[in-house]
C-alpha positions, 0 to 999 in steps of 0.5 A, spaced: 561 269 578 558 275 576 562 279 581 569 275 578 566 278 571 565 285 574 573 285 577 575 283 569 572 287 566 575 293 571 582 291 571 581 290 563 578 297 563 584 300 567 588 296 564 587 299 557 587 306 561 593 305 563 596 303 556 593 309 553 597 314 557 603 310 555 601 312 548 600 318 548 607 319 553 610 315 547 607 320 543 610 327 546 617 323 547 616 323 539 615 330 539 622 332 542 626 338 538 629 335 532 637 334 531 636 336 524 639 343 523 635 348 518 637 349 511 634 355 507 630 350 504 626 349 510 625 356 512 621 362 509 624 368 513 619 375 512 622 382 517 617 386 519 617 393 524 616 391 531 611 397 533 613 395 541 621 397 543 625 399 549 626 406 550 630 408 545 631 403 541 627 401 535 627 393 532 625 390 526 623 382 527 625 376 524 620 371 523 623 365 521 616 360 518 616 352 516 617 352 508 612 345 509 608 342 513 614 337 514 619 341 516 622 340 523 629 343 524 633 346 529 635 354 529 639 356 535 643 362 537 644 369 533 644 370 525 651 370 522 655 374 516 649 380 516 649 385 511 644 390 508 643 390 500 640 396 498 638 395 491 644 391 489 648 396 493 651 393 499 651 397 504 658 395 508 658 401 513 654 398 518 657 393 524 652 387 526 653 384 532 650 378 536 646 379 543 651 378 549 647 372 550 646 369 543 652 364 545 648 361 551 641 360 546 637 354 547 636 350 541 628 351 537 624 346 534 622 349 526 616 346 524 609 348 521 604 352 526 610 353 530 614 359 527 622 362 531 623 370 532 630 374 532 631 381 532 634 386 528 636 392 534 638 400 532 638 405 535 633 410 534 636 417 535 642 415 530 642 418 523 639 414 518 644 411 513 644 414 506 642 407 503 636 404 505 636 396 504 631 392 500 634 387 503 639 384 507 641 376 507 644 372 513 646 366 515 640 362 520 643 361 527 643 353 525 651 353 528 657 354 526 657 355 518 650 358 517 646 357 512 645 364 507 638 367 506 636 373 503 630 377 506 626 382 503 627 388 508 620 392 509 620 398 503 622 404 506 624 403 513 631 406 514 637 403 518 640 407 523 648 408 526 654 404 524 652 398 529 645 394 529 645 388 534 642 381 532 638 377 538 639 370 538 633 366 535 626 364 541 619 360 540 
């Protein structure tokens, strides 16, 4: 009897073992990318220098950041409709264009502790534009249509060329 009693509790014992790890699988699944695009309330979008570049090229990275601790949204490709603002002057002689990859970008789950970047790419040999931005304002990669933000870009840093690129959005 005792040895009946010992089985029991072992097969309860790996029973409930069992069970847990269904639980926590249950909760990774729960965990899966939202379907939810990101609007402009869900985002807070700051742009810093990127001291580290290719050879000949100079970036300024986007960060996009959860605006609460429950937001969980979806950004996916390039930054759309791009323009630089220089103290409400827009700066309208400078073509943005998206990475030849953006198109084929997979999708980033947005959410608190869990922040999404893009860059701002120019070359770094090209003469600085007349105007130097204060800000610039964009559409969030959430797909076609976009959601307009507007960033501060950082104090005193110039925009180069005629054409910058804008990379797709990664983790």
């Amino acid at each position: 009897m005792n040895v009946q009693v010992k089985r029991t509790a072992a097969a309860m014992t790996v029973g409930g073992l069992v069970a847990s790890g269904l639980l926590v699988a249950g909760g990774v699944a729960g965990a899966m990318p939202s379907d939810k695009l990101c609007g402009a309330s869900d985002v807070e979008v700051t742009v810093t220098p990127e001291p580290a570049h290719a050879s000949g090229h100079e970036a300024y990275v986007l960060t996009y950041a959860a605006a609460s601790p429950t937001t969980n949204c979806k950004l996916q490709g390039a930054p759309t409709a791009t323009t630089f603002v220089a103290d409400g002057l827009l700066i309208d002689d400078v073509a943005v264009v998206p990475d030849a990859t953006a198109a084929d970008a997979a999708p980033v789950n947005l959410r608190e502790g869990h922040p999404a970047v893009s860059r701002i790419v120019q070359a770094s040999a090209e003469a600085p534009n007349p105007l130097t931005p204060t800000t610039v304002t964009f559409d969030l990669p959430t797909g076609p249509g976009g959601v307009p933000v507007v960033a501060d870009w950082p104090a005193g840093e110039p925009l180069k060329g005629a054409t910058v690129q804008v990379t797709a959005v990664t983790a």
